[in-house]
Structures are given as structure tokens and as C-alpha cells.
C-alpha positions in Angstrom: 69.9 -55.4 -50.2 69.2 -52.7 -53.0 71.7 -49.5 -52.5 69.7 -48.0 -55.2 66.4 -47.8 -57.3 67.5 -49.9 -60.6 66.4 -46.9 -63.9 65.3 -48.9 -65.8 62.6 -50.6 -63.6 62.4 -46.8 -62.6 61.3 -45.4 -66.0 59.0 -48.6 -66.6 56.8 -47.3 -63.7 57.2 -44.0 -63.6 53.9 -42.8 -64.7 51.8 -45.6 -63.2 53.3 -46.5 -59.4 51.4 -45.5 -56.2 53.2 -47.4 -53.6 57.0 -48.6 -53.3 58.0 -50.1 -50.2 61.6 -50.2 -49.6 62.4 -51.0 -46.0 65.5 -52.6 -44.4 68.2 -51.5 -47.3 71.4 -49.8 -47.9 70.1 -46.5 -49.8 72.1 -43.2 -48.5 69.7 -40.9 -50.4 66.7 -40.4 -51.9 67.8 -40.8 -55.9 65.4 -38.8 -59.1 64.1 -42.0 -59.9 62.3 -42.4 -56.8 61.3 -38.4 -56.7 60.3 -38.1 -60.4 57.6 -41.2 -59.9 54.8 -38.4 -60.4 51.6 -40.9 -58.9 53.7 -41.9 -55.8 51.1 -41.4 -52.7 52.8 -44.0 -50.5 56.7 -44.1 -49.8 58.7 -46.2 -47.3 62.2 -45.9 -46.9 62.3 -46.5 -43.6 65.6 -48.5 -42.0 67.6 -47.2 -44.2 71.1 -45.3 -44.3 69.3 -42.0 -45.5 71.6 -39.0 -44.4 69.5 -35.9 -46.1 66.4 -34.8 -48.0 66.9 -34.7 -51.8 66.7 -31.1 -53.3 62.7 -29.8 -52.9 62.8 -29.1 -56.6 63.4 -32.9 -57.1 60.0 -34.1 -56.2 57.8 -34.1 -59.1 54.8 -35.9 -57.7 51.8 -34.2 -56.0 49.3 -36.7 -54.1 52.0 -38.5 -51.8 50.0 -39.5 -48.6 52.3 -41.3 -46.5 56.2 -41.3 -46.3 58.4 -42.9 -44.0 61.9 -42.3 -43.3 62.2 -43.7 -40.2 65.1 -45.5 -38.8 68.0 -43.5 -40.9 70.1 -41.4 -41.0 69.1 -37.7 -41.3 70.2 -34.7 -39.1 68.5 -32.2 -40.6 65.0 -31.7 -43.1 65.7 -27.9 -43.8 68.3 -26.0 -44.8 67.2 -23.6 -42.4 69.0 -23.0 -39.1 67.3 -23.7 -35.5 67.3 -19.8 -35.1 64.9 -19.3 -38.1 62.1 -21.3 -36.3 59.4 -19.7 -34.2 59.2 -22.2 -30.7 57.7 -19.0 -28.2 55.7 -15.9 -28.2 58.8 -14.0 -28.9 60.4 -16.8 -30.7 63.6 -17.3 -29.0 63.9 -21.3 -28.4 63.6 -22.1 -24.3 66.9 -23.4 -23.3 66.7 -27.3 -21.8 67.8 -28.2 -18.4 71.0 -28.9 -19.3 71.4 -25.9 -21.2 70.5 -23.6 -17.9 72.7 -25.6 -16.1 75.6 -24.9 -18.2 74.8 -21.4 -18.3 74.5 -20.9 -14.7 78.4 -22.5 -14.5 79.8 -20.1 -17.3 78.3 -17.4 -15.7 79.9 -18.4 -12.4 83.0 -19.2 -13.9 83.3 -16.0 -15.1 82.6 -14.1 -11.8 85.3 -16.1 -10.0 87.8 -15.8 -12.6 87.2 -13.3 -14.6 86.3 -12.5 -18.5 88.8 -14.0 -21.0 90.2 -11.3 -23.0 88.4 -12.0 -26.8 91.0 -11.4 -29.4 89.5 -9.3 -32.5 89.2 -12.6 -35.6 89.6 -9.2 -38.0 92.8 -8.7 -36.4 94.4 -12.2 -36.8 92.8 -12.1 -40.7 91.4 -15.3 -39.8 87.7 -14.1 -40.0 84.9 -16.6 -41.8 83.3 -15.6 -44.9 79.7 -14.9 -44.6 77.2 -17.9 -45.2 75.7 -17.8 -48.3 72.2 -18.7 -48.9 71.5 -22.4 -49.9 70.8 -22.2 -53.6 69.2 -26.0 -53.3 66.8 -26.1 -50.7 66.2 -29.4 -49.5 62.8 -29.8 -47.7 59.8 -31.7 -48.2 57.5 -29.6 -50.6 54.8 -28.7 -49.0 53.9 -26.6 -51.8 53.0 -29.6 -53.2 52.4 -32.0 -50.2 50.2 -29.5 -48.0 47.1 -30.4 -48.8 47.6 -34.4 -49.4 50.2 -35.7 -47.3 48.2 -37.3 -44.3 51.5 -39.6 -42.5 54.3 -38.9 -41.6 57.1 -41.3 -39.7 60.4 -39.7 -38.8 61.2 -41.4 -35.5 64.6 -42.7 -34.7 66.8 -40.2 -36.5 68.7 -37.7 -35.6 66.9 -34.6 -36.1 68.5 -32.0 -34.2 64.9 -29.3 -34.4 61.7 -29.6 -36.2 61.1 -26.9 -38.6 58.6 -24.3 -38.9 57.1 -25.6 -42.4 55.9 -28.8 -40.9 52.8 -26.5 -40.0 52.3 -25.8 -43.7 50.7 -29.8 -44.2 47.3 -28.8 -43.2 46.3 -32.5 -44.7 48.3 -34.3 -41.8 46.7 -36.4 -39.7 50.0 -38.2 -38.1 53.2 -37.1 -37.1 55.9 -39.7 -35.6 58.8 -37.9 -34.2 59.7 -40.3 -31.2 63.4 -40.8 -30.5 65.2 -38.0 -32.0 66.7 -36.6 -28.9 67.9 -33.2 -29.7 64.7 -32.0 -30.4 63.1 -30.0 -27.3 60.5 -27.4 -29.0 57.6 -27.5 -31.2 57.5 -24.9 -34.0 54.6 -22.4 -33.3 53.0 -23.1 -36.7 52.1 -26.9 -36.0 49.2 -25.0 -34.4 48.0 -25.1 -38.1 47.5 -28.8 -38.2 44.1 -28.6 -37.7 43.3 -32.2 -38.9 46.3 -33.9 -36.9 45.0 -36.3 -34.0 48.1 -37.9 -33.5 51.8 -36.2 -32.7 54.2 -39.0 -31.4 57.0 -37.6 -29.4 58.3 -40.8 -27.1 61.3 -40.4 -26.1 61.4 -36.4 -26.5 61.7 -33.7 -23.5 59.8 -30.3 -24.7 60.4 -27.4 -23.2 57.9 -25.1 -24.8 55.0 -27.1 -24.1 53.7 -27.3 -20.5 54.0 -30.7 -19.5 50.2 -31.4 -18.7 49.6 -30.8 -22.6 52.1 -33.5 -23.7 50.3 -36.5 -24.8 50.4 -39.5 -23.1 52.5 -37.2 -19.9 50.3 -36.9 -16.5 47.0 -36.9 -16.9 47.1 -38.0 -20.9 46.3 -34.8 -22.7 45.0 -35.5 -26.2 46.7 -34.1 -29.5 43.9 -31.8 -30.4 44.5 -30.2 -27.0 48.3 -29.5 -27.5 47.3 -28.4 -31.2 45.2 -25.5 -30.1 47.6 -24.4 -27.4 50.0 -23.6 -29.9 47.5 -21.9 -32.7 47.1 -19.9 -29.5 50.8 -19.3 -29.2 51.2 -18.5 -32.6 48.1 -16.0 -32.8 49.7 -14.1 -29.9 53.4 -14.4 -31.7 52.1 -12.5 -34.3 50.9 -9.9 -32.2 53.7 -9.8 -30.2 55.8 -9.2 -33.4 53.3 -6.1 -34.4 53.7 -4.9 -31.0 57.6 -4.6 -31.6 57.5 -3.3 -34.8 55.5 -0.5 -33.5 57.5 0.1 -31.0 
């Protein structure tokens, strides 16, 4: 099993590969000799031990048309936090079952027994320093991607949200997020991906969505269908948005 790309078979095909298959290995990241391959359009990495995206910067190619990563590793494919993302009209994130559930129990908790007294963090000079903003984004460029990238397989991870910019590939035609349980909204903006026929989501409980526009859930709506509900969403998010500033 390969742990990494060898260079020198890396700079011998730099400027003339198209497709490298390299399923069932040990690789923990995506190195710059596989990003700086600049005719890649097909890329499998799937079953892997992938645990993040490499920087955005890092890719160098512009006509990739299919990428795997499925079966690895990988929490996250923004630096972006789950509050950034648009998922309702309003764009606060529905809260799952569970989530209510829990609520409802703090809340009684605290009528019962009463608020615990919060002690000031400024007080105890124990207070966190301020995030900083990520100076090396790691996403997939879909400055670059957007218009070609047609596939792509990200099932059985352990993607905790999708982002918003996975509207931005107007090219894509499949998306294959099954099986990455924390993820229970659909960004507003996939309502872009006019040319998408096929969203795979098995093993995933959305909340944003009515369930009679889930594929395959009920009566079997299609894609397209669920598509259009949310470029209707995210029309009437932006309105909503224009409303407040106004107000």
C-alpha cells in the first residue's frame, strides 16, 4: 500500500495525466504532487486515511471532473464554521430531534432547580483569545472547479455540515453524501445546481427539507424536485435578508 505519491513518478506525469486511481491505501493527505498535476479531470482517493482538504491554493489544475474521497477520514471540507452556512429562510440551522429533546430537558432542568450562577471568564483572567481568521483556506476551488467538476463521492466520512460553496459547482451532476451522520441540513445554495440529477443522502436525517422532497423517502421525490425547493428557499432568504436590513 502507497502512503504517498512517489515525486519523481509525480513530476514525470505532471503535465500529461488525466486519471490516477488510488483506492484502498494508506495516504493521510492530499500531497502537491497530486494537486499540482494541472490536466487531472479524474481523481480517486477513496478508502483512504484522508483526514483534511489540502490548502485551496494548492490545486493547480482546472478541468477535474470527478473526485472521490470516499471512505476516509475527513471531518470537515471548509474552514468555515456550521454558523456561516445558510440551511433556512432566516438561516439559523433547524435543530434535530435530539437536539429539541435536549433543549426541552435544560430548559426544565432549569425551572426545577434553578439558573447556575455563570462566573465572569474576564474575572478569573482565564478568557480565550479571539479566533483568528484561517490564513490557508482549505476547500475545494470552485473557482476553478465550478464549471467542470460533474462527480462528486464523499459518502462514509465524517462530515459534521455541508457547506454553502458546494452550490457554487453549477457543472455538477452527482453528489454522494450518504453516511456521514452529523449532517442534517442542506445549504440553501445547492438550489444552484441546476444540472444535478442525483443527490445521494442514505443514511442522512434532514431537517430542512420536508420529508416528501427527499429522494428515495415516501412517495420517491426526484432530485430536480428537491433542487427547486431550495432555489426557492434561497430566493426568499435573500429577501428575507433585505427585509431586515430595512428594518
Amino acid at each position: 500500500s502507497l502512503k504517498e505519491l512517489p515525486y519523481g513518478s509525480a513530476n514525470f506525469w505532471m503535465h500529461c495525466l488525466e486519471r490516477l486511481y488510488l483506492t484502498h491505501n494508506e495516504f493521510e493527505e492530499i500531497s502537491r504532487n497530486i494537486t499540482e498535476l494541472v490536466h487531472l479531470t479524474t481523481l480517486d482517493l477513496s478508502h483512504n486515511h484522508i483526514s483534511h482538504l489540502p490548502p485551496t491554493k494548492a490545486w493547480t489544475n482546472t478541468r477535474m471532473n470527478k473526485l472521490s474521497l470516499a471512505f476516509n477520514n475527513l471531518m470537515t471540507i471548509t474552514h468555515q464554521t456550521e454558523e456561516d452556512q445558510t440551511y433556512t429562510r432566516s438561516g439559523a440551522r433547524p435543530r434535530t430531534e435530539g437536539e429539541r429533546r435536549g433543549r426541552s430537558s435544560t430548559a426544565f432542568a432549569t425551572k426545577l432547580f434553578g439558573r447556575k450562577k455563570v462566573v465572569d471568564d474576564k474575572r478569573r483572567g482565564t478568557l480565550e483569545p479571539p479566533k483568528m481568521p484561517d490564513d490557508c483556506p482549505r476547500e475545494l476551488p470552485y473557482d476553478k472547479w465550478g464549471g467542470s467538476l460533474q462527480s462528486i463521492y464523499l459518502q462514509n466520512n465524517h462530515i459534521r455540515f455541508l457547506p454553502d460553496y458546494i452550490g457554487n459547482f453549477v457543472g455538477l451532476a452527482r453528489l454522494d453524501i450518504s453516511n456521514n451522520s452529523s449532517i442534517h441540513c442542506l445549504p440553501l445554495n445547492c438550489g444552484r445546481l441546476k444540472n444535478c440529477w442525483e443527490l445521494i443522502m442514505h443514511g442522512l436525517d434532514i431537517t430542512n427539507v420536508p420529508k416528501h422532497l427527499l429522494p428515495g423517502i415516501g412517495r420517491g421525490a426526484s432530485t430536480k424536485q428537491l433542487i427547486a425547493y431550495l432555489k426557492a428557499q434561497l430566493k426568499n432568504s435573500k429577501s428575507y435578508n433585505r427585509m431586515k436590513l430595512m428594518a
